[in-house]
N, C-alpha and C positions, 0 to 999 in steps of 0.2 A: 531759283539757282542760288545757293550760298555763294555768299564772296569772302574769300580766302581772305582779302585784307581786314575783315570784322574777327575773324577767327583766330588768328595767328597770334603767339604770347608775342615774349619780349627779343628771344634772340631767332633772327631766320637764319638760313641755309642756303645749299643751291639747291636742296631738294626743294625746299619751298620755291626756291626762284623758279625753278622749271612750273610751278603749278598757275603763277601768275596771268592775270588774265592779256591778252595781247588787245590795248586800247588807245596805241597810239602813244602812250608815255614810255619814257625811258625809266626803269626800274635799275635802280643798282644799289647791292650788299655790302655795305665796310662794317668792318668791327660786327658783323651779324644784326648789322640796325639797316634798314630797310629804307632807300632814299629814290622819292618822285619827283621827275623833274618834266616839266613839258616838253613837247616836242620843240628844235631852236627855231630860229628866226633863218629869214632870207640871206642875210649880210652875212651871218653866222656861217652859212653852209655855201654862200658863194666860195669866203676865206678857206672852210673846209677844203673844197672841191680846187681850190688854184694851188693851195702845197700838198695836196694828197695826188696832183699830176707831175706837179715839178717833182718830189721825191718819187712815185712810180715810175716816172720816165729815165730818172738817170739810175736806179737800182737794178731796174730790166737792163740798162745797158752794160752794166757793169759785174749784172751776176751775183747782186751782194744779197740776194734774198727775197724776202715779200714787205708787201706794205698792206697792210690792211686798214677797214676803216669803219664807224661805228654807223651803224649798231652792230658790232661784234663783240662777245662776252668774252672777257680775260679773267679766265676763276684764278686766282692764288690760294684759294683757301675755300675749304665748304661755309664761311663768313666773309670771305672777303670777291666776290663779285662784280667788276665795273665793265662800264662801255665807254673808254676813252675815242676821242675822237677820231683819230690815228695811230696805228701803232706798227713799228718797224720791227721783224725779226731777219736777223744774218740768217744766210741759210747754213752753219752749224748747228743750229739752236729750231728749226724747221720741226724736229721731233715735236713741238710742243705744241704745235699745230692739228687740231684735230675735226670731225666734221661740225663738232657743235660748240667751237670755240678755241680758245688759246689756253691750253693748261698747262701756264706757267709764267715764268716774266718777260716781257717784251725787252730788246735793246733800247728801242725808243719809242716812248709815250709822247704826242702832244694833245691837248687838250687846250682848245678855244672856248675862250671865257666870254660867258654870258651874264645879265643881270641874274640870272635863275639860276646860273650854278659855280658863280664866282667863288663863295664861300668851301662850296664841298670842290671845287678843283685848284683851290690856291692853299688850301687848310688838310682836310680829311686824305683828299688822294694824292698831295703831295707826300705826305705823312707813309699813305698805304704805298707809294711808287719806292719811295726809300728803302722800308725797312724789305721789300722785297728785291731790290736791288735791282732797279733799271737802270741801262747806265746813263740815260739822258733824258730830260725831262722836258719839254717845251710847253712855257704858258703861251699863248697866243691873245691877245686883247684888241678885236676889230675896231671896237670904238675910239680909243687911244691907237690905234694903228703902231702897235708897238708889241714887240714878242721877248720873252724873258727865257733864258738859255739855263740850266741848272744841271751839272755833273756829279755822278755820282764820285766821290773820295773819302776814302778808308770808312766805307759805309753809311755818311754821309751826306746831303745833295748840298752843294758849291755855287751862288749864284756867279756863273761865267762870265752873265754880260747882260745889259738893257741895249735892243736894236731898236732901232725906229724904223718907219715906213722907207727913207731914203740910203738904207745902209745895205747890207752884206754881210751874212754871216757862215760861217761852215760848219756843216755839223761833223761833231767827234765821232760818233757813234754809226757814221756812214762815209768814209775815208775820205774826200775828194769831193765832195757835195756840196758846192757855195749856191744860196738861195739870196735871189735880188730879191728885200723884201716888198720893190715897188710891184712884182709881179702877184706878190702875196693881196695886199692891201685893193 
């Protein structure tokens, strides 16, 4: 069997990306440059799994849309490719929702930082969330038990605010939505 990752030049695609082999690694596209990350950790996907219910649970009540969660592919670009860990879309914006992914920008991105992928979610797709224009961005860091809030302005992201494990924050980007972050941690 050829493997596509011997073969492939310098810039990929999503056509590329659809050919990928399914190994258990999280594959994602920035800038057309091709990035492997392992699968995360326990603690990781606990965090995951406690704000991926607290935000489904008040968005169902509320009607404000969907919450999706990764491994789900957000294309922005036949180069720009990722699997953020959470991702909110209003349901005005639902168009962009299709059976093999989200093509187009989320209202809100989080993305829970790992040793493996601190660099490419605090750097690279902070970078790719901006110039596509999410309007809110959430770092999440289990270890430090602390989550970083960043708005988008006048095309821009805005750091809003550093929360800690014992605080409370609301997100913008989901009207009325306060997260106890000790339910998070």
């Amino acid at each position: 069997m050829v493997n596509i990752l011997e073969l492939k030049g310098d810039i990929w695609s999503y056509e590329d990306y659809l050919e990928l082999p399914s190994d258990g690694k999280t594959y994602q596209i920035i800038g057309g440059e091709l990035h492997m990350v392992p699968a995360p950790g326990t603690y990781h996907q606990k965090v995951s799994r406690n704000l991926g219910f607290i935000l489904w649970d008040y968005v169902k009540k509320i009607n404000w849309g969907e919450v999706y969660y990764a491994p789900t592919d957000v294309v922005f670009s036949s180069t720009d490719i990722v699997q953020p860990d959470i991702i909110g879309i209003s349901k005005d914006r639902l168009g962009i929702v299709k059976e093999k992914g989200i093509f187009g920008t989320p209202d809100l991105v989080i993305e829970i930082i790992s040793s493996t992928t601190r660099a490419i979610d605090t750097k690279l797709k902070k970078v790719l969330y901006e110039r596509y224009g999410a309007k809110e961005y959430l770092l999440v860091y289990p270890e430090e038990k602390k989550l970083e809030v960043y708005l988008l302005r006048q095309g821009r992201y805005t750091l809003r605010g550093v929360y800690l494990k014992d605080q409370e924050i609301e997100l913008v980007s989901i009207p009325g939505l306060i997260i106890d972050l000790k339910e998070v941690f």
